[in-house]
C-alpha positions in Angstrom: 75.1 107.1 126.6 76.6 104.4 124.6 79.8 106.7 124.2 80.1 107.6 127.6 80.2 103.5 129.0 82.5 102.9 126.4 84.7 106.1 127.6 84.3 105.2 131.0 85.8 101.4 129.9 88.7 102.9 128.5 89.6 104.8 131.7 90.2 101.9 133.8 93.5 101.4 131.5 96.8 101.9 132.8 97.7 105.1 132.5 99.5 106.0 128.8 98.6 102.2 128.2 98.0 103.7 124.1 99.5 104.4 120.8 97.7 105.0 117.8 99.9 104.1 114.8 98.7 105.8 111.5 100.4 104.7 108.1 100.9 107.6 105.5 101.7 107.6 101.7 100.6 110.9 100.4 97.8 111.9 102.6 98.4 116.0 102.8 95.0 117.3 103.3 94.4 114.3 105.2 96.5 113.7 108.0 97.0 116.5 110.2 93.2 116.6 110.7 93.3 113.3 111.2 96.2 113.6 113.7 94.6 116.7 115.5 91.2 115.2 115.6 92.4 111.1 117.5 94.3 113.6 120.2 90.8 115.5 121.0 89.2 111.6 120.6 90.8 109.7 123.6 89.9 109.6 127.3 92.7 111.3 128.5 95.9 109.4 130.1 94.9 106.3 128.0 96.7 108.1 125.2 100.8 107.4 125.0 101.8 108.6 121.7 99.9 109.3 118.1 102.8 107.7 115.4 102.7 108.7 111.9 104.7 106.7 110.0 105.7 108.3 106.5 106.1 105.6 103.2 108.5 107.5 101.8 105.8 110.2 100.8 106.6 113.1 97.6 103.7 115.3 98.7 103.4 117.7 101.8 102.7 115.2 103.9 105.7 115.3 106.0 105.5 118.7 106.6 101.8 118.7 107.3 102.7 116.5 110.3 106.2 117.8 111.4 104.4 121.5 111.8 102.0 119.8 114.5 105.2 118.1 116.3 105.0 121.5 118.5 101.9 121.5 119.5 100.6 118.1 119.7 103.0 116.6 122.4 101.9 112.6 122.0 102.9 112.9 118.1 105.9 111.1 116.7 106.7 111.0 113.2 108.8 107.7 111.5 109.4 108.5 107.9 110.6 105.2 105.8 113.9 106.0 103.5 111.7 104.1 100.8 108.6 103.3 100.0 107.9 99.5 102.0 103.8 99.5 101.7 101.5 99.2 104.2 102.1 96.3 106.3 105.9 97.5 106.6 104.9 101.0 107.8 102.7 99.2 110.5 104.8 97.1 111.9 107.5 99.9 112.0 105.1 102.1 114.0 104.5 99.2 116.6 107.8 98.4 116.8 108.5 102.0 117.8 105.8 102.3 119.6 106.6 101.7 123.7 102.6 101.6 124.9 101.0 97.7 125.5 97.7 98.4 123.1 98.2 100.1 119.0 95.4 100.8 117.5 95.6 101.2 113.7 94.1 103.6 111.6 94.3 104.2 107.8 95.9 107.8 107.3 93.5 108.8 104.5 90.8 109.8 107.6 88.1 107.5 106.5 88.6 105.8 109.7 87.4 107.6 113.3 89.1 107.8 115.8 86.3 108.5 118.2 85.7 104.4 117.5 88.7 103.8 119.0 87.4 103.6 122.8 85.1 100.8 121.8 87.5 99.0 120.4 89.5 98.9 123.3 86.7 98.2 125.7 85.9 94.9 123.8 90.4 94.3 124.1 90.4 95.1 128.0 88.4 92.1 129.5 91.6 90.4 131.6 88.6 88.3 132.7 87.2 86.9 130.1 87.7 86.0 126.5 91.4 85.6 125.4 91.1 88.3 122.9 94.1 90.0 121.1 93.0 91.8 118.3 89.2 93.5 117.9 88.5 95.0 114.7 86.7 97.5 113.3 84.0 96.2 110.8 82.5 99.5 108.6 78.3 99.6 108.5 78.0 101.8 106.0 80.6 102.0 103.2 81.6 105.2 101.6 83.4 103.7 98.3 82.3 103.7 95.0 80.0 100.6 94.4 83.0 98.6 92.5 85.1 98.5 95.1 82.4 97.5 97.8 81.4 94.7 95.3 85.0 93.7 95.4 85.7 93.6 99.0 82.4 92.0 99.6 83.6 89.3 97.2 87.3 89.3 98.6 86.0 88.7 102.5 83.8 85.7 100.9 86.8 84.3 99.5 88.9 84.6 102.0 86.6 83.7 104.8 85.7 80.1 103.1 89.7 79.4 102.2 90.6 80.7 105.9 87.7 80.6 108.5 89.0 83.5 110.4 85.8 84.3 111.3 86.2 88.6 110.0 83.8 90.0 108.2 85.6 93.4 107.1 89.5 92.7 107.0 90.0 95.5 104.7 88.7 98.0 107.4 92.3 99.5 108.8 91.0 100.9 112.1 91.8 97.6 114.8 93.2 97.6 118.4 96.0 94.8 119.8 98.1 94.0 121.9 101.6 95.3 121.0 103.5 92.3 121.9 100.7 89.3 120.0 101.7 91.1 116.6 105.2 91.1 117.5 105.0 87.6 117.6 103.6 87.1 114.3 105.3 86.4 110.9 105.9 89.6 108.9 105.3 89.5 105.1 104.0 92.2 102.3 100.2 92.5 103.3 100.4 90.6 106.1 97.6 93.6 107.4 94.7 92.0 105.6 95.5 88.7 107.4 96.1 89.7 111.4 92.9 88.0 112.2 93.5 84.7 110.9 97.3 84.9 112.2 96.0 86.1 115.5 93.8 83.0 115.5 96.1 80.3 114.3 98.8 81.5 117.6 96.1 80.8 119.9 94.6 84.1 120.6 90.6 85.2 119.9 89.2 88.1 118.1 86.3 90.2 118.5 84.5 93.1 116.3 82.7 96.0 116.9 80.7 98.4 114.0 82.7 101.6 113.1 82.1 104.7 111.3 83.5 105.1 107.4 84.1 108.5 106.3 84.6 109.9 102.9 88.2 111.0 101.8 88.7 114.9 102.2 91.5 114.8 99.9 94.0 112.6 97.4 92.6 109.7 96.3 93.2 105.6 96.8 96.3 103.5 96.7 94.9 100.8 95.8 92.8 99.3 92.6 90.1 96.4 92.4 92.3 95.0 89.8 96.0 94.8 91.8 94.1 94.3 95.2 93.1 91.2 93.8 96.0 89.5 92.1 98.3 90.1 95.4 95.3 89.0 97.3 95.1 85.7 95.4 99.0 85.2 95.7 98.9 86.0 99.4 95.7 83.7 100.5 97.5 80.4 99.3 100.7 81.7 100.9 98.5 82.4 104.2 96.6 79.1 103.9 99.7 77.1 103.7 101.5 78.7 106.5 98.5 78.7 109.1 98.1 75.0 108.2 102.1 74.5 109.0 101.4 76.7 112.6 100.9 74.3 115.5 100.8 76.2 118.7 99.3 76.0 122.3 95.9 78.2 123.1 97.7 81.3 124.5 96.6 82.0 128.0 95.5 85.1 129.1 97.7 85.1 132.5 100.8 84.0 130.2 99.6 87.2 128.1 99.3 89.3 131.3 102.3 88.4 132.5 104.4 88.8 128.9 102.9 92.0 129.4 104.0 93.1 132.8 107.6 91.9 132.1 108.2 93.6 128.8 110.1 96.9 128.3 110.3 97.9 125.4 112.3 100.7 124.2 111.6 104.2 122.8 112.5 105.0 119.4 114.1 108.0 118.7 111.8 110.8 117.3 111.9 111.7 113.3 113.6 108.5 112.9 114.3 107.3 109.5 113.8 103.3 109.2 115.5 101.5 105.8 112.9 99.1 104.8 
C-alpha cells in the first residue's frame, strides 16, 4: 500500500518532469540490468530520459548499454574521453540532462530504482518545506563489515565538522532539483558533500530509507584506505568554503519560478564530453 501512495505521489508530476543519471566505470554485468530494471520502475510519463554516463570505461560496458539504445527509448549514453571520477560524470549527466528533477543512482545496481518514487514524493511538496535534495539513507548494508565501520566513522566525522544533518552521504541513490546543483560549486567529490552545499545556499533536505543490494558483478572503486585520505582533504576544503558562503534562504516561489523559466537544452546523443 505504501508503494502504491508513493506511486500515486509521483504521478501528479509534470509530465517527463524525470531523468535518472547513472555514473559508470566498468560496470558490465551491472548496468544494463540496472538500466532495464529503473525503465520498468517509474510511474509512467514521470520518466524523461535514463543517462548513462561512461568514465572512460575499458570493459564492455559501453556496449552493454549502446545494444539497449534500440529498445529502451528514454536511454542516452555520455561517454567521458577520459576517466574524470564520479562527481564529474554526475554533473555531466545533469548538465545533459533537459528534465527539472535527476535522480542519482550508483551504476554498480546496489541502489533500487523502485526507491526512486519515494524520493520524489518527499522532493514534490511546492507547499511546504523548501527542500532540494532528499536522499537515500541504506537500512541494511550489504558491504563487508570494514567498510560499513568506515563509513559509519566517516558520516560521524563529517557530521560533527559539518552539521549537514545526513546520516548516509555515501548512499548514491538521491533526487534534486536540476537547476539547485547547477548552482553549486563543482570540485572532485563534491557528491559526498551535496547535502551540506545544498544547505549552506539556502535550500533544506529530507531522507527517506532505501533498499541496498549486493553487487552482481565487478567489484568496488573505491578502498577504506583512499576513501579516507581524499575525504580528510576534502572536509577542510568543504568546511572552509561553506563558512566563506553567505547567501539568502532560497524561496520556494523564487525556485518555482527559476523553474518555470528555464530551458535548458538537449545534448546530443552518444556525446563524448573532455573532462
Amino acid at each position: 500500500m505504501e508503494h502504491a501512495i508513493e506511486r500515486d505521489a509521483v504521478a501528479a508530476l509534470p509530465p517527463q518532469s524525470l531523468a535518472v543519471v547513472i555514473p559508470a566505470l566498468d560496470e558490465a554485468g551491472n548496468i544494463g540490468n540496472l538500466i532495464r530494471e529503473t525503465a520498468a520502475s517509474l510511474p509512467a510519463g514521470v520518466l524523461r530520459e535514463i543517462i548513462v554516463v561512461d568514465d572512460a570505461s575499458t570493459d564492455s560496458t559501453p556496449a552493454e548499454v549502446q545494444a539497449l539504445l534500440a529498445t529502451v527509448p528514454e536511454l542516452r549514453y555520455v561517454r567521458h574521453a577520459r576517466r574524470a571520477g564520479q562527481s564529474a560524470a554526475i554533473r555531466s549527466g545533469v548538465r545533459a540532462a533537459s528534465a527539472p528533477l535527476v535522480a542519482t543512482m550508483d551504476g554498480d545496481g546496489q541502489n533500487d530504482p523502485h526507491d526512486i518514487p519515494a524520493l520524489l514524493a518527499l522532493l514534490d511538496q511546492a507547499d511546504g518545506p523548501n527542500v532540494a535534495l532528499v536522499g537515500g539513507i541504506r537500512v541494511t548494508r550489504r558491504a563487508e563489515s570494514s567498510k560499513r565501520l568506515a563509513s559509519k566513522f566517516a558520516n560521524w566525522l563529517r557530521m560533527r565538522l559539518l552539521d549537514d544533518r545526513c546520516p548516509d552521504t555515501g548512499c548514491g541513490i538521491k533526487a534534486f532539483r536540476r537547476e539547485v546543483f547547477l548552482d553549486l560549486p563543482y570540485f572532485s567529490g563534491m557528491h559526498r558533500y551535496l547535502p551540506a552545499l545544498v544547505l549552506a545556499y539556502g535550500y533544506e533536505t529530507a531522507y527517506a530509507p532505501v533498499n541496498d543490494r549486493p553487487r552482481r558483478a565487478g567489484v568496488s572503486k573505491y578502498t577504506n584506505f583512499g576513501r579516507a585520505l581524499v575525504g580528510i582533504y576534502d572536509l577542510v576544503g568543504v568546511r572552509w568554503l561553506i563558512a566563506r558562503t553567505a547567501l539568502p534562504r532560497a524561496g520556494a516561489a523564487e525556485r518555482r519560478a527559476q523553474s518555470e523559466t528555464s530551458q535548458p537544452a538537449r545534448s546530443e546523443e552518444r556525446q563524448c564530453l573532455q573532462n
